[in-house]
C-alpha positions as CSV (number, residue, x, y, z in Angstrom):
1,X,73.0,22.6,69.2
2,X,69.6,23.2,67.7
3,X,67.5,26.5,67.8
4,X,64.2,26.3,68.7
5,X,63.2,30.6,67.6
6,X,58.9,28.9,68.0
7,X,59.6,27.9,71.8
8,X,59.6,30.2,75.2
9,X,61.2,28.9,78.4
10,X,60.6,30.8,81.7
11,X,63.6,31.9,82.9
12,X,62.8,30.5,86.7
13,X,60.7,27.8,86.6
14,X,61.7,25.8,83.3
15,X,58.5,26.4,81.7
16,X,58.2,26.0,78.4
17,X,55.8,27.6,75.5
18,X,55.2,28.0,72.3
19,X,56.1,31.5,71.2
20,X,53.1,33.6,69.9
21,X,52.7,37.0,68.6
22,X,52.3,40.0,70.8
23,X,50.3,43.0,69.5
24,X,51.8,46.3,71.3
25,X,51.3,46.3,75.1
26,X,51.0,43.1,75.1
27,X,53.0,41.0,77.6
28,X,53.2,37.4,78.2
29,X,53.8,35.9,81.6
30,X,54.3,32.3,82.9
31,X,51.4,30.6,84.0
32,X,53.1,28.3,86.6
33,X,55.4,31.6,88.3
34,X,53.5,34.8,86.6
35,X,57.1,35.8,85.4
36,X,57.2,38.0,82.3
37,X,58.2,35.9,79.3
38,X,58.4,38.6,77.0
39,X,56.8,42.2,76.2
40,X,55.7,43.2,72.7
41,X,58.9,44.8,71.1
42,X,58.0,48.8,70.3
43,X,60.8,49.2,68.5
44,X,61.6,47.7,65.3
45,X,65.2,46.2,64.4
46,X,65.8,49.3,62.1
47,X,64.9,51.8,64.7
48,X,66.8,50.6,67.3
49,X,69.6,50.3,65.4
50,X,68.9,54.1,64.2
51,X,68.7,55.0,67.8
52,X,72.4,52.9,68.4
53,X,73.6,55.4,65.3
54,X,72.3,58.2,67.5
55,X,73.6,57.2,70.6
56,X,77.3,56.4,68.5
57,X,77.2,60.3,67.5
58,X,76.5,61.3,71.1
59,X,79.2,59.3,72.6
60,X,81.4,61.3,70.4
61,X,80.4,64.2,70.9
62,X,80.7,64.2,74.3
63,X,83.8,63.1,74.6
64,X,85.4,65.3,72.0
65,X,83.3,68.6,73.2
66,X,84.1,69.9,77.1
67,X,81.5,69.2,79.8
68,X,81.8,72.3,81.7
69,X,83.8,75.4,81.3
70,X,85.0,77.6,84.0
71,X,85.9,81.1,84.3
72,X,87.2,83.1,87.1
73,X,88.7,86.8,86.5
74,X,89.9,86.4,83.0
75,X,91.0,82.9,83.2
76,X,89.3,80.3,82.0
77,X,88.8,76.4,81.2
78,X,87.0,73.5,80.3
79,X,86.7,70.0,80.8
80,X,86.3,66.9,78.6
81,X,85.5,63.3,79.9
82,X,89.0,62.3,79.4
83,X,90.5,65.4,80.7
84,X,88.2,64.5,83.9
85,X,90.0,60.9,84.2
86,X,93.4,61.9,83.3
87,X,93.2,64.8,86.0
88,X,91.8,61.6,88.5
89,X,94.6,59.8,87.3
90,X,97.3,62.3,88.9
91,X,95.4,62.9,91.9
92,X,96.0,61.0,95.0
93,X,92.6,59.0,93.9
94,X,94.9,57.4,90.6
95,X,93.1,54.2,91.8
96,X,89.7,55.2,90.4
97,X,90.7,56.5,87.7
98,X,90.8,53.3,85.9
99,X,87.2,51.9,87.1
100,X,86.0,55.7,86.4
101,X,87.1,55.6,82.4
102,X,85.7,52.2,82.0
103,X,82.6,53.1,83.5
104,X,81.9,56.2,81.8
105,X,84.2,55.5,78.7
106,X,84.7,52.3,77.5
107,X,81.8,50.2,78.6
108,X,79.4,52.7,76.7
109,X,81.6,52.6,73.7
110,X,81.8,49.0,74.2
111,X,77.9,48.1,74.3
112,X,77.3,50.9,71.1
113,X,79.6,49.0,68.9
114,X,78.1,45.4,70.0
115,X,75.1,46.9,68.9
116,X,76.1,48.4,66.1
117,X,77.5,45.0,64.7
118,X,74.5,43.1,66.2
119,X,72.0,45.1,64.6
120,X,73.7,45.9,61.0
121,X,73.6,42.6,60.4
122,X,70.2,41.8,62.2
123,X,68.9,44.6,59.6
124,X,69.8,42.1,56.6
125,X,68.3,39.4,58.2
126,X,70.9,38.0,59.0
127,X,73.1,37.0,62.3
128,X,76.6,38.4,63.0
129,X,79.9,36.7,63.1
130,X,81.0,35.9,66.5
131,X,76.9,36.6,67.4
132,X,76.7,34.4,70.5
133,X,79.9,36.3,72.1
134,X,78.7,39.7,71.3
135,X,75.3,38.7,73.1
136,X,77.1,37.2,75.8
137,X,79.2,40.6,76.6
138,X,76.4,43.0,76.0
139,X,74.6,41.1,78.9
140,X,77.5,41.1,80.8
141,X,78.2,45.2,80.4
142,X,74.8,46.0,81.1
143,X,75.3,46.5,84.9
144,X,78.3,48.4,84.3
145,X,77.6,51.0,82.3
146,X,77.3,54.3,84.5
147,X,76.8,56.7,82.5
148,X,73.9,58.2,84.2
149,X,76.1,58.2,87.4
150,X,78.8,60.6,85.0
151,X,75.9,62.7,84.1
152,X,74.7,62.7,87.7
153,X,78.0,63.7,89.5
154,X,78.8,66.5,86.5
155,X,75.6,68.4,87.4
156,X,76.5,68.6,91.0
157,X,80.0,69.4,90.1
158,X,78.5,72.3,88.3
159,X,76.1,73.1,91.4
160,X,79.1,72.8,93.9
161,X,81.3,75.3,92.1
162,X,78.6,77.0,90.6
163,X,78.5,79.3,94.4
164,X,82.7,80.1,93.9
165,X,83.5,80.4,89.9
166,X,81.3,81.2,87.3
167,X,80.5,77.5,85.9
168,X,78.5,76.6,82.6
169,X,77.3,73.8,81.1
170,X,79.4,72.4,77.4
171,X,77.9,71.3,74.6
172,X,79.9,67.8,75.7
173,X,77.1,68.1,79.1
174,X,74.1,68.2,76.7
175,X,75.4,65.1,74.5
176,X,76.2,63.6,77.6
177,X,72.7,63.8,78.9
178,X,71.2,62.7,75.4
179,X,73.7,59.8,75.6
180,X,72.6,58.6,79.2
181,X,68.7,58.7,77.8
182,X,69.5,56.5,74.6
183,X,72.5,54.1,76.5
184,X,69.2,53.2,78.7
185,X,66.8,52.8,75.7
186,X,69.2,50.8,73.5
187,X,71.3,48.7,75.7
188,X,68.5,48.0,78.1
189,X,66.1,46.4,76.0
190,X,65.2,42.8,76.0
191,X,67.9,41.6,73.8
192,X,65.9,38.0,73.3
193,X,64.7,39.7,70.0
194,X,67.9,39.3,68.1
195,X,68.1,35.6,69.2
196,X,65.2,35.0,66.5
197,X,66.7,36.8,63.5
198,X,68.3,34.3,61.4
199,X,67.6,31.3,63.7
């Protein structure tokens, strides 16, 4: 099948145009539907894949380092992101547990090391192996990464208990919350860019 990198083609009405450079802010729409064709790329393919590096040692961090730790007369605890799905797991709501972990676990890994592969290559010029599939599933995961939902239902976990036990924020909370700000950057770009390198 032959690439055609020069070439636009609105997404819903067929049109098609020849591909011109934007300068920043720029964005060019459809004349036919006033759709947006494409927007002027702030980021270059080095610093997004910088900011994927980031977002890599993030996810780790917050999944090695608790979210919250609890104390209540001497006694205390904490909480990791797989402690959280395990203890779902044994609860009487083990059928989340599974959608839970890959919502806040393994899709986010998932996309960082598409990206990862994507854009190492994409630094050299060049297009991965197995290119067209990794595209295909980063567009796919996009909708299902929820990490922002995690992020969202640990603060008011900390709210809710925050009245009974004394409740504070891990360092895992503060990765998670950088994590949640770069998943969106990263992942949730336009990823039409890497379609041109190497084509």
């Amino acid at each position: 099948m032959d690439s055609f990198p020069h070439l636009l083609v609105c997404e819903h009405c067929d049109s098609v145009y020849t591909r011109r450079a934007l300068r920043r802010g720029e964005v060019a729409r459809c004349l036919r539907c006033d759709a947006v064709l494409e927007r002027a790329q702030r980021l270059t393919i080095e610093a997004w894949f910088a900011l994927s590096v980031a977002a890599a040692l993030l996810f780790l961090l917050a999944n090695v380092y608790p979210i919250v730790e609890i104390r209540l007369r001497g006694l205390a605890g904490e909480a990791t992101l797989w402690a959280a799905v395990a203890a779902l797991a044994a609860s009487d709501a083990a059928l989340f547990a599974l959608p839970a972990g890959l919502a806040f676990i393994g899709i986010p890994l998932a996309q960082i090391v598409l990206l990862l592969w994507l854009l190492g290559f994409a630094r050299r010029g060049r297009r991965a192996p197995g290119f067209a599939f990794g595209m295909r599933w980063l567009e796919r995961l996009r909708p299902w990464s929820m990490a922002e939902v995690c992020l969202l239902g640990a603060l008011v976990a900390i709210t809710k208990l925050g009245g009974l036990l004394d409740v504070a924020a891990g360092p895992g909370l503060w990765a998670l919350a950088g994590l949640t700000v770069l998943i969106i950057v990263v992942a949730g770009r336009d990823l039409r860019q890497l379609w041109q390198v190497g084509a």
